[in-house]
Residue frames as qw, qx, qy, qz and C-alpha x, y, z in Angstrom:
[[0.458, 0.396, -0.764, 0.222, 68.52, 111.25, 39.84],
 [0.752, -0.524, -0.272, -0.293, 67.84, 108.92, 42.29],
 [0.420, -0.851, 0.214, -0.232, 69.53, 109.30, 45.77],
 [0.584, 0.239, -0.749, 0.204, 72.89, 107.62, 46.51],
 [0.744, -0.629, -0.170, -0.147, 72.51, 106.05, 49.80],
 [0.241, 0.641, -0.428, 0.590, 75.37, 108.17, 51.60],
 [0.772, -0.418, -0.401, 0.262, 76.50, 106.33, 55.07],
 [0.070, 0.890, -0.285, 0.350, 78.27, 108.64, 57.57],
 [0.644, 0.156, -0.636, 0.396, 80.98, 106.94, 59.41],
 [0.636, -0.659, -0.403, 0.014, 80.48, 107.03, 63.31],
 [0.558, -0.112, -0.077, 0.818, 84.34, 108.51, 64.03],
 [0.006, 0.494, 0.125, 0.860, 83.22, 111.43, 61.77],
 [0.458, -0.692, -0.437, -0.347, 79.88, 111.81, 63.44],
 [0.634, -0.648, -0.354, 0.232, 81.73, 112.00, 67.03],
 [0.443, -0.234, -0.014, 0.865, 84.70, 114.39, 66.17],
 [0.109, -0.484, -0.201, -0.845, 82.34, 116.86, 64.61],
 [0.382, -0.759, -0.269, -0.453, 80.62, 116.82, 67.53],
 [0.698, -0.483, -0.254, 0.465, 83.64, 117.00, 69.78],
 [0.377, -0.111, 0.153, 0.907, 85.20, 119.72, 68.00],
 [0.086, -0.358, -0.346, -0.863, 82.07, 121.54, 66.85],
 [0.201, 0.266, 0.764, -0.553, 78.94, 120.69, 69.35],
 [0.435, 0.453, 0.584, -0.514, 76.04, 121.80, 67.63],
 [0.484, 0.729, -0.146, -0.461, 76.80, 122.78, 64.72],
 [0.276, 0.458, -0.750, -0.389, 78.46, 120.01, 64.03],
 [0.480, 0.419, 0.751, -0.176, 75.38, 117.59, 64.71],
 [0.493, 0.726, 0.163, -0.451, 73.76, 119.82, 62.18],
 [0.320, 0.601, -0.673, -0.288, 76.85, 119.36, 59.72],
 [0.074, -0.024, 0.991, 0.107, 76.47, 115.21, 60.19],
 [0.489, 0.422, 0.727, -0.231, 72.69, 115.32, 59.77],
 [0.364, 0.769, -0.138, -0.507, 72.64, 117.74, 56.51],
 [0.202, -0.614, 0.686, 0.334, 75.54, 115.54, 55.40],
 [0.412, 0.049, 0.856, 0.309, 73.70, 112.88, 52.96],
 [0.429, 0.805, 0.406, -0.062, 71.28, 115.33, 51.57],
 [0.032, -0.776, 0.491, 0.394, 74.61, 117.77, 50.83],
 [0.335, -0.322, 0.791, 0.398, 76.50, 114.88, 49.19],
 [0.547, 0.345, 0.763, 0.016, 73.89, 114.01, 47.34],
 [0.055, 0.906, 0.042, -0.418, 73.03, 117.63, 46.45],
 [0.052, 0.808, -0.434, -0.395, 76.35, 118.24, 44.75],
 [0.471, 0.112, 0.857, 0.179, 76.51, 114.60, 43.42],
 [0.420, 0.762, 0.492, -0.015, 73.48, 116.08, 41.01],
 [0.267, 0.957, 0.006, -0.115, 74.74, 119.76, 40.36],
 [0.112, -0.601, 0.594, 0.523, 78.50, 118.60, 39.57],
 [0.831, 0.446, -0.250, -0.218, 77.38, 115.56, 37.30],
 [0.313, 0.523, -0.790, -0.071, 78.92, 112.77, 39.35],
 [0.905, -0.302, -0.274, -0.120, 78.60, 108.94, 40.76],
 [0.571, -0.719, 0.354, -0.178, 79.73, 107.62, 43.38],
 [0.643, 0.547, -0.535, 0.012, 82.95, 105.49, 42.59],
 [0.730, 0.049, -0.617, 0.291, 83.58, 103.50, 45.60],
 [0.600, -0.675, -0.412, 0.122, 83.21, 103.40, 49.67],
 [0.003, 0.951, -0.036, 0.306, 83.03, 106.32, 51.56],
 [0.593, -0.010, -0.380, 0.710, 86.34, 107.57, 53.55],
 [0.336, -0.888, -0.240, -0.203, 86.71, 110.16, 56.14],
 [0.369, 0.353, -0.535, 0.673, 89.49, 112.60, 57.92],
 [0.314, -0.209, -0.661, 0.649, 88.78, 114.10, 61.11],
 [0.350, 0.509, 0.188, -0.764, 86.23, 116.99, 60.26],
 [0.596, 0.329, -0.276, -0.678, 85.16, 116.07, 56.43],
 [0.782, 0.164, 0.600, 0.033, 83.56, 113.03, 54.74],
 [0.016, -0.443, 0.787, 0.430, 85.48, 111.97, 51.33],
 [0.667, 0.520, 0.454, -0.279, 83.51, 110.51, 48.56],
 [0.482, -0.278, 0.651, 0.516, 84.95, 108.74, 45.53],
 [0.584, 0.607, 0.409, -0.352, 83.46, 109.87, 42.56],
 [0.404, 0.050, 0.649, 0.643, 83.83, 109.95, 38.60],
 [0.362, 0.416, 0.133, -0.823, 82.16, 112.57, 36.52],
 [0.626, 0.297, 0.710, -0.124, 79.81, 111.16, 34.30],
 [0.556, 0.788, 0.065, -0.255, 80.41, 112.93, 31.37],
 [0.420, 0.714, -0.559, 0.022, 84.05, 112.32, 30.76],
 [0.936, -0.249, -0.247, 0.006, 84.76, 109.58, 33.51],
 [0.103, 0.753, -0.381, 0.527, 87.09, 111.76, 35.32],
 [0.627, -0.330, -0.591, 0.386, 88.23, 110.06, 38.83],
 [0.057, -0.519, 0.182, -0.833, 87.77, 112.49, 41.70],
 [0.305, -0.328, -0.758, 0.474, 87.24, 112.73, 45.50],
 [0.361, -0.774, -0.175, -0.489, 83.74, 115.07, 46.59],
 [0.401, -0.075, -0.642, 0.649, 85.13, 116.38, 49.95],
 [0.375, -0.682, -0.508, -0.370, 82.43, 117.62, 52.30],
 [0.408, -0.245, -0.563, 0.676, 83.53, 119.41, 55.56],
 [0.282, -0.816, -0.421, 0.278, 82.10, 121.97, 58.27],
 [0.443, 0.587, -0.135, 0.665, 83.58, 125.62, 56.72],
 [0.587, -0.734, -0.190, 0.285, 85.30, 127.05, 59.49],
 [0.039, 0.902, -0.380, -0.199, 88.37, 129.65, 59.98],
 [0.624, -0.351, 0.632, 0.297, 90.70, 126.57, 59.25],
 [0.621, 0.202, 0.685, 0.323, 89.23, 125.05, 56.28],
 [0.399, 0.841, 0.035, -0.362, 87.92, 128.65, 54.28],
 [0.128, -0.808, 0.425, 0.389, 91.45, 129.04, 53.30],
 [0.767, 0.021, 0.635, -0.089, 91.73, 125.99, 51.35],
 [0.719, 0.494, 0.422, 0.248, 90.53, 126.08, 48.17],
 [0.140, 0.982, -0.123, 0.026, 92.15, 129.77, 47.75],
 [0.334, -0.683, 0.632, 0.154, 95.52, 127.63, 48.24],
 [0.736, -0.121, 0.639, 0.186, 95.27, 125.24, 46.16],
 [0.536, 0.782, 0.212, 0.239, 94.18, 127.15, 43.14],
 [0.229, 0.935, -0.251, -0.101, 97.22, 128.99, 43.99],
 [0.582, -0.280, 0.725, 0.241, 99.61, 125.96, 43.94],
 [0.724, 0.397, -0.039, -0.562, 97.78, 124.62, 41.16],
 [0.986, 0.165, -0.015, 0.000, 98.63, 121.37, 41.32],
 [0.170, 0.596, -0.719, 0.316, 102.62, 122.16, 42.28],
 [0.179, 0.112, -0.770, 0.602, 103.43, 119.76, 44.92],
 [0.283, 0.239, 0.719, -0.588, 99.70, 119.27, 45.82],
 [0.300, 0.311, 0.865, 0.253, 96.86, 118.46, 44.71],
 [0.042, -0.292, -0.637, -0.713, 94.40, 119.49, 42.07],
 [0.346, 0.474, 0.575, -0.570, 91.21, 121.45, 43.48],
 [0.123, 0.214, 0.732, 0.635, 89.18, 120.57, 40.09],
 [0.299, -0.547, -0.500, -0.601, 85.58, 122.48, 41.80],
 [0.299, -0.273, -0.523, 0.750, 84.29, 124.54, 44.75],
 [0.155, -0.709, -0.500, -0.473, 81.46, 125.77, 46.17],
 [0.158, 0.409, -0.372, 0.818, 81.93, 128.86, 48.47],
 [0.670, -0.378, -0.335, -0.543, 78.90, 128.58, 50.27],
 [0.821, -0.435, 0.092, -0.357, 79.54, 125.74, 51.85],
 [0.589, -0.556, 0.586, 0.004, 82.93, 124.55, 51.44],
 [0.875, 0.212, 0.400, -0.170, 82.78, 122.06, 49.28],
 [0.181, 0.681, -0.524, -0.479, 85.21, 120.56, 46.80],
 [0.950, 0.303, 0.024, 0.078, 86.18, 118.45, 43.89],
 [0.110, -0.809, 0.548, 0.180, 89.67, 117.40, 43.80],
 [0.636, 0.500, -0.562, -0.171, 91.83, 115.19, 41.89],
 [0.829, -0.513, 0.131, -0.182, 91.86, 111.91, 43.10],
 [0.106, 0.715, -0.670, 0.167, 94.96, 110.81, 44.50],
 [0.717, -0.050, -0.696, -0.004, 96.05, 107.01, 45.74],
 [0.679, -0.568, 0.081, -0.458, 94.78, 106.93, 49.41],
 [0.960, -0.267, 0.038, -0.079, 96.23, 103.66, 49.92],
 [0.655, 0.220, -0.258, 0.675, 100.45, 105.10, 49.56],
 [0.449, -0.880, -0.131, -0.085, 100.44, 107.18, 52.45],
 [0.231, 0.685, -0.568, 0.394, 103.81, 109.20, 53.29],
 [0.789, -0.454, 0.276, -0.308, 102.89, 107.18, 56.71],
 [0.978, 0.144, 0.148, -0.021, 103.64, 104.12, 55.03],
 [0.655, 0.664, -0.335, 0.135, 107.18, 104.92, 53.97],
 [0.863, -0.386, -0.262, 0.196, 109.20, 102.36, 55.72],
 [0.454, 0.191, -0.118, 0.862, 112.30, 105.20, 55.76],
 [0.139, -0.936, -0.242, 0.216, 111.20, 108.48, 58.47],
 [0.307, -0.518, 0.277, 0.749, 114.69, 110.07, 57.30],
 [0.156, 0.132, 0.850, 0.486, 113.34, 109.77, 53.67],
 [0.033, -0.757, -0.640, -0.127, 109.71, 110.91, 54.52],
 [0.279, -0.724, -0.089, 0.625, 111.13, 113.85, 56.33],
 [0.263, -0.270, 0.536, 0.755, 112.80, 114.72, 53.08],
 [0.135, 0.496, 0.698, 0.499, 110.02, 114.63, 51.02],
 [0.212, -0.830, -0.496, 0.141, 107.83, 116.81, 53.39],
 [0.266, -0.695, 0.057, 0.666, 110.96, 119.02, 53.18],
 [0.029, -0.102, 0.477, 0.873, 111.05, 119.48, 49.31],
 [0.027, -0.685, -0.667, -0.293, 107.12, 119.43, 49.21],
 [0.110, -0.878, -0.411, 0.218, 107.19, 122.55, 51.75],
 [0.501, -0.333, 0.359, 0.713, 109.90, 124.04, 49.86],
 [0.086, 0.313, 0.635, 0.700, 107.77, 124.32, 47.00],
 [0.139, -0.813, -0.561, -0.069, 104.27, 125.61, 48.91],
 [0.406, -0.789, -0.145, 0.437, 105.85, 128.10, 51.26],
 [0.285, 0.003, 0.353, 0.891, 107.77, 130.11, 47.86],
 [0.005, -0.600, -0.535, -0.594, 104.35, 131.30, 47.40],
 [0.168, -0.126, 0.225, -0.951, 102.92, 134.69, 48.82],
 [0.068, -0.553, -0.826, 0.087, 99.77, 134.34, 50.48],
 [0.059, -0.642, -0.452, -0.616, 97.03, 136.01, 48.67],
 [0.152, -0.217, 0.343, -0.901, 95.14, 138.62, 51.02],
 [0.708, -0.244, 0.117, -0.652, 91.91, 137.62, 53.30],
 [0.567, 0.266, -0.697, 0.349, 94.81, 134.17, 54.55],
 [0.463, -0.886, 0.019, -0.015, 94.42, 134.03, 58.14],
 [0.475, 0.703, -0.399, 0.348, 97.17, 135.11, 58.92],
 [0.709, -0.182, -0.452, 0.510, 100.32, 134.05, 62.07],
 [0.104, 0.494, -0.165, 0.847, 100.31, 137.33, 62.75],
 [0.629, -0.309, 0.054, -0.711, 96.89, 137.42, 64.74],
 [0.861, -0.073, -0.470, 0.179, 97.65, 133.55, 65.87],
 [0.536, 0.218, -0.528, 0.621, 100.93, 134.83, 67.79],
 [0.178, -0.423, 0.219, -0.861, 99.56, 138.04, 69.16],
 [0.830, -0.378, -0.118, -0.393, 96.12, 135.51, 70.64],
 [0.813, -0.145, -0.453, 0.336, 98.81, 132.85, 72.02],
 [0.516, 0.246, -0.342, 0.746, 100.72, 135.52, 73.62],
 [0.384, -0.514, 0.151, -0.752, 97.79, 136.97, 75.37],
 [0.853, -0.224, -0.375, -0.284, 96.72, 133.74, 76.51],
 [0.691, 0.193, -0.603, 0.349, 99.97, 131.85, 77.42],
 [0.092, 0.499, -0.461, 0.728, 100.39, 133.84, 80.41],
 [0.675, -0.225, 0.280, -0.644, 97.37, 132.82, 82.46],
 [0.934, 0.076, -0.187, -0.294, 97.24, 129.55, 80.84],
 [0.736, 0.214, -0.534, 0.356, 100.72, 128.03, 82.05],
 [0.337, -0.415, 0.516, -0.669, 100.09, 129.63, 85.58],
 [0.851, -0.212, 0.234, -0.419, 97.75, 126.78, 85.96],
 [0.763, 0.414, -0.494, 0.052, 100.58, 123.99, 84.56],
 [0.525, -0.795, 0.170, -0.252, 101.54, 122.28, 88.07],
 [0.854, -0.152, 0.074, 0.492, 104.70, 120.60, 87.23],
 [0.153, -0.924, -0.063, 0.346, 106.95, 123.03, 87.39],
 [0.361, -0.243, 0.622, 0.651, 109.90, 121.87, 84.69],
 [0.310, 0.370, 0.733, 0.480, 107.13, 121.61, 82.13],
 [0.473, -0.599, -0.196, 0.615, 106.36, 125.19, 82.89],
 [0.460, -0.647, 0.337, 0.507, 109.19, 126.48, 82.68],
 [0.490, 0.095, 0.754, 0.426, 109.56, 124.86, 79.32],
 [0.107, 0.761, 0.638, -0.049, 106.56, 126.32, 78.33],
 [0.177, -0.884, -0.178, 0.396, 107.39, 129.50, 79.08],
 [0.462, -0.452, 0.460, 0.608, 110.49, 129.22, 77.27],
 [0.295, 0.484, 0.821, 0.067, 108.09, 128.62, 74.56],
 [0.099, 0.934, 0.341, 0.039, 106.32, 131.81, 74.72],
 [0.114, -0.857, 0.101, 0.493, 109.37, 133.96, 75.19],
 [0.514, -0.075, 0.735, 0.436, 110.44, 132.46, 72.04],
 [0.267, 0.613, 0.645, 0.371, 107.82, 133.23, 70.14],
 [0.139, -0.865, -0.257, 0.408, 107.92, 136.73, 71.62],
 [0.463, -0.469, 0.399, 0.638, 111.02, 137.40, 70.04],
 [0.222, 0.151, 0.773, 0.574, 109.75, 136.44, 66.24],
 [0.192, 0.779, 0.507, -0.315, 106.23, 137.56, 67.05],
 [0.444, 0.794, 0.122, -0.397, 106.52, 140.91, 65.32],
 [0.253, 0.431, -0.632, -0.592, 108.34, 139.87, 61.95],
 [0.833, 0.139, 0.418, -0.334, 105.39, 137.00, 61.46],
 [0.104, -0.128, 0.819, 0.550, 106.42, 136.64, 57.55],
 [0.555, 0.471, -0.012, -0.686, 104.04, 136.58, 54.65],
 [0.128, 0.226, -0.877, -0.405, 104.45, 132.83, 52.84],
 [0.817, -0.089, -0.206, -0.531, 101.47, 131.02, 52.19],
 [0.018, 0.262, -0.948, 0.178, 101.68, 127.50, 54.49],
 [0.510, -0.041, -0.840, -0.184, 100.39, 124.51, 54.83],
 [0.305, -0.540, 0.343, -0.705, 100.10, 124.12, 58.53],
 [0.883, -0.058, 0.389, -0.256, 99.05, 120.48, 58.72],
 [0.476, 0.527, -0.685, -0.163, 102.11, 118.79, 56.62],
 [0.601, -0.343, 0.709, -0.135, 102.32, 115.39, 58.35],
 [0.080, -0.485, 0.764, 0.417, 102.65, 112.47, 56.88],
 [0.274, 0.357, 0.877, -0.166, 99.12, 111.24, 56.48],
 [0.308, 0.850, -0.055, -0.423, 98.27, 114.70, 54.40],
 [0.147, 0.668, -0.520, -0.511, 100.83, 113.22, 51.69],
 [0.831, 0.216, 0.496, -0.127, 99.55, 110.67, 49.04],
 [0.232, 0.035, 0.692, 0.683, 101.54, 109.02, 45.64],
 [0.629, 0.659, 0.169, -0.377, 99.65, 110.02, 42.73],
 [0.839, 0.029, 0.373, 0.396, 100.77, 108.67, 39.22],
 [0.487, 0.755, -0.009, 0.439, 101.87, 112.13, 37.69],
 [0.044, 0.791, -0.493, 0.359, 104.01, 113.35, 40.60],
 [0.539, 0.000, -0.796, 0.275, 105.74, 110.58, 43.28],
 [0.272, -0.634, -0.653, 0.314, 103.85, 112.60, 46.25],
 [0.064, -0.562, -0.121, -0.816, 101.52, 115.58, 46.63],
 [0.103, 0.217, 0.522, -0.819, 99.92, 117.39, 49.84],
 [0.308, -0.504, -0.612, -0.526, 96.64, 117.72, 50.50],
 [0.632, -0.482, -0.572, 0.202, 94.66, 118.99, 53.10],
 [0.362, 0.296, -0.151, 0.871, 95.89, 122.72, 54.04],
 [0.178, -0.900, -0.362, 0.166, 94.69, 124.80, 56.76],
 [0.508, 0.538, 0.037, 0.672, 96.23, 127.49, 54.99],
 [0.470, -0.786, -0.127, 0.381, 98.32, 130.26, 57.11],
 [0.403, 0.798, -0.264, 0.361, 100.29, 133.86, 55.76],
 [0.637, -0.751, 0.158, 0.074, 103.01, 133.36, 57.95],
 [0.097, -0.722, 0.668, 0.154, 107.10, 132.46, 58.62],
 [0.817, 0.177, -0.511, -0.199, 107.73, 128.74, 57.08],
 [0.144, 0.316, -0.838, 0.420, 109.45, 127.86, 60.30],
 [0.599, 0.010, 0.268, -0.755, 105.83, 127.68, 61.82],
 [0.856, 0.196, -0.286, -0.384, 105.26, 124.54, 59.47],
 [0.192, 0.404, -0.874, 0.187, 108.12, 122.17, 60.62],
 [0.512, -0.432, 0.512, -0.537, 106.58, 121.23, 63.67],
 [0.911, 0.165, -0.039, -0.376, 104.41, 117.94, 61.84],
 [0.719, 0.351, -0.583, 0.138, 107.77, 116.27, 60.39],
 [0.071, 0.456, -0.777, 0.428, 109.32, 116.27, 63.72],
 [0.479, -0.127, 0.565, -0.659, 106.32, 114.49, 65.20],
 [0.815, 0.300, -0.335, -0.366, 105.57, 112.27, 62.76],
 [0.891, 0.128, -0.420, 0.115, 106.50, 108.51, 63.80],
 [0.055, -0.922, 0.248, -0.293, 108.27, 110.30, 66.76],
 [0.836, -0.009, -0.172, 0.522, 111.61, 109.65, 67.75],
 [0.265, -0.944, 0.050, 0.191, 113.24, 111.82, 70.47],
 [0.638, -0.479, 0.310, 0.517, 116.60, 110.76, 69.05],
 [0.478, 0.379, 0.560, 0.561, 115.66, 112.12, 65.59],
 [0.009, -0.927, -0.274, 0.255, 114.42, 115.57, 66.62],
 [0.010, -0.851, 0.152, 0.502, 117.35, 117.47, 65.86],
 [0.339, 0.001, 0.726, 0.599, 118.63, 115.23, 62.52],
 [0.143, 0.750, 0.550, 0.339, 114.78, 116.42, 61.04],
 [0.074, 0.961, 0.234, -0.129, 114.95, 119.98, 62.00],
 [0.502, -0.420, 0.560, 0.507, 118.43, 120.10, 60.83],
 [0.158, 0.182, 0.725, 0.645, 117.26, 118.90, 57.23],
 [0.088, 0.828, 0.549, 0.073, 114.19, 120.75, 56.97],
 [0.060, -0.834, 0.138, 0.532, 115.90, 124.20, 57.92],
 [0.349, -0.419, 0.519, 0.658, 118.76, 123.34, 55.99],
 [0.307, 0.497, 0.768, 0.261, 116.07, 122.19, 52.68],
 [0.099, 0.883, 0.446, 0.108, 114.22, 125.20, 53.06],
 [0.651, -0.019, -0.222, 0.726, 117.19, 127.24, 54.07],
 [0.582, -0.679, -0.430, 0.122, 115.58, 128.44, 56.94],
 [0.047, -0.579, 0.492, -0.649, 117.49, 130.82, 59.58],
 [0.533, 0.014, -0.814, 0.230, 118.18, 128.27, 62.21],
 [0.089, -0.105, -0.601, 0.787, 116.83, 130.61, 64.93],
 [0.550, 0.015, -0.108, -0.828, 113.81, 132.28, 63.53],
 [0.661, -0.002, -0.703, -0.261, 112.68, 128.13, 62.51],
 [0.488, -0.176, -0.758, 0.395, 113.53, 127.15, 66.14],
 [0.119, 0.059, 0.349, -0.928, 110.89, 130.00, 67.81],
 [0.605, -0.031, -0.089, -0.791, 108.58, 129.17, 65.57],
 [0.614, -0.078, -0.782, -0.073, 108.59, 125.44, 66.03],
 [0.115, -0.125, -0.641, 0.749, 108.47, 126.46, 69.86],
 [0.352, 0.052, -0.178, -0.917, 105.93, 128.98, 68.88],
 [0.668, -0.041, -0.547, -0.503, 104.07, 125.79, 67.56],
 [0.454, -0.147, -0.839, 0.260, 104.29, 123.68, 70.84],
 [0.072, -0.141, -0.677, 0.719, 102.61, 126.24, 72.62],
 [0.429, 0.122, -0.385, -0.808, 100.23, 126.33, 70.37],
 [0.605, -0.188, -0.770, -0.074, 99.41, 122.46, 71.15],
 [0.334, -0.240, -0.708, 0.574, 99.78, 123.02, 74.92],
 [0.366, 0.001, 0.072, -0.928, 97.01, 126.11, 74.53],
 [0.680, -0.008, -0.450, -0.579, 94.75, 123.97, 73.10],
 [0.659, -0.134, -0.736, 0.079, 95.17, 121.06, 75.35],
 [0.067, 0.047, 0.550, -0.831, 94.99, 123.22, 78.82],
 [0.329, -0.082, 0.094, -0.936, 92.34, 124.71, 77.33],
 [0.767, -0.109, -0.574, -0.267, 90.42, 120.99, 76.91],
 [0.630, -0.565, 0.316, -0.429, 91.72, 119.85, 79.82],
 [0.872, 0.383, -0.296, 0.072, 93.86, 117.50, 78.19],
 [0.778, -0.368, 0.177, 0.477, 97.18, 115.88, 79.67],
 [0.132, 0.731, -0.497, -0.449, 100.33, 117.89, 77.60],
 [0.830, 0.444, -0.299, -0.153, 101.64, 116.37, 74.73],
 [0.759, -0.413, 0.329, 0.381, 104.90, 114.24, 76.21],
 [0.697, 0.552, 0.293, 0.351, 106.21, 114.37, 72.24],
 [0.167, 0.819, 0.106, 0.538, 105.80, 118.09, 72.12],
 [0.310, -0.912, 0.257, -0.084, 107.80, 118.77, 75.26],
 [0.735, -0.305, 0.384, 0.468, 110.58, 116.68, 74.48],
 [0.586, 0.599, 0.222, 0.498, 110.83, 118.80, 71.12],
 [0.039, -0.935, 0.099, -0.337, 110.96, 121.85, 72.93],
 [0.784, -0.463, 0.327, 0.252, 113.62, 119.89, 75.36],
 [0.789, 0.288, 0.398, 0.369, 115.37, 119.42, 71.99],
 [0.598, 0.492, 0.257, 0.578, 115.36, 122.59, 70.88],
 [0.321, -0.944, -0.081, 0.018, 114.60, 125.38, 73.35],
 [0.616, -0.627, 0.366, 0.304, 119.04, 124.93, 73.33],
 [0.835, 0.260, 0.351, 0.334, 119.31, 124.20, 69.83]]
């Protein structure tokens, strides 16, 4: 078969190598002999111009024996993305999408293609999108998560070593404080983690129409954990400080949540963002401390 002539998108090319350094050069140069690679050993063409998230490159394709539509998704395997296909084959196509092939190795999948161009983004209603995201994580988070998940357990315990040292260096002192409030939150929940299989990355750019269900998920950085942990996305989606507590309202109430346990871990999850953004040297999130304003009382 002669080579498709596989283009990598410049965005990609720079967040793999912001988020990966070397190894993710190596993962953008490997990346048109890979695509090609599996282009041969599933038996497909290329079906229209490449796309791309933040870590993988996306390739329409159609198998050639039955003219099956399908996206080839190509990403760097890492502790996020292992977990993946082992979630979706256990959805199987509930509320998310189809993983139609997968190659352990290296990550790789085939998955049912879905319409890119209806993004939950796009729905001109956020009280409405919320709602969907709540009866899509309603359905994921009923499932146990299989063994060898990472798991929230070993998440909490690493934030909670950290947090200390890392909000010593936070030199406004309300945002802190906040902070802190943050971690002693999550202290509290810390040792009943929960065992549901989540999503961890629900926003509203993970959810695309398709023409057998009205919207599926995609995209999981799968986590065994408490479903309150997942909220965090809806509330930040399209963000609106005066909408914080109407969305975490309907999401508990959807998933029907304990109101407290849901509000620790959504904390839980802001200090999760503010680890990661000390640890870059990043500014805080402004968003993510007006949630925890929001709810740190709720």
């Amino acid at each position: 078969m002669i080579p498709a002539p596989i283009r990598v998108p410049d965005e990609l090319a720079a967040t793999q190598l912001k988020y990966n350094g070397e190894a993710g050069r190596a993962f953008i140069t490997a990346l048109p002999a890979r695509a090609n690679d599996f282009l041969d050993r599933w038996n497909l063409r290329v079906d229209g111009p490449t796309m791309h998230g933040v870590t993988a490159l996306i390739l329409p394709v159609r198998r050639t024996d039955d003219d099956t539509p399908a996206v080839l998704k190509l990403q760097l395997l890492d502790d996020e993305s292992e977990g993946e296909p082992t979630a979706l084959r256990l959805w199987n196509g509930d509320h998310a999408v189809h993983l139609l092939d997968h190659d352990p190795a290296t990550g790789t999948m085939l998955l049912e293609r879905l319409d890119h161009t209806r993004m939950l983004s796009h729905h001109p209603d956020a009280h409405e999108a919320t709602l969907v995201i709540a009866d899509l994580l309603t359905h994921l988070t009923a499932t146990p998560a299989p063994p060898g998940i990472r798991r929230l357990a070993d998440i909490a315990a690493g934030m909670l070593n950290e947090a200390p040292r890392a909000l010593a260096q936070i030199p406004d002192p309300e945002a802190r404080t906040l902070l802190q409030d943050c971690e002693a939150a999550l202290r509290e929940v810390a040792p009943d983690p929960g065992d549901r299989l989540l999503h961890w990355d629900l926003h509203d750019e993970n959810v695309l129409a398709a023409t057998r269900a009205p919207w599926l998920a995609i995209d999981p950085k799968p986590l065994a954990g408490d479903p309150g942990f997942d909220l965090w996305p809806a509330l930040n989606n399209r963000f609106d400080p005066d909408d914080i507590r109407w969305r975490f309202d309907a999401l508990t109430d959807a998933l029907a949540l304990d109101r407290e346990r849901a509000r620790a871990w959504t904390l839980a999850r802001v200090l999760q963002n503010a680890l990661w953004n000390i640890k870059d040297g990043d500014p805080l999130d402004e968003p993510d401390l007006e949630i925890a304003r929001h709810l740190r009382h709720a």
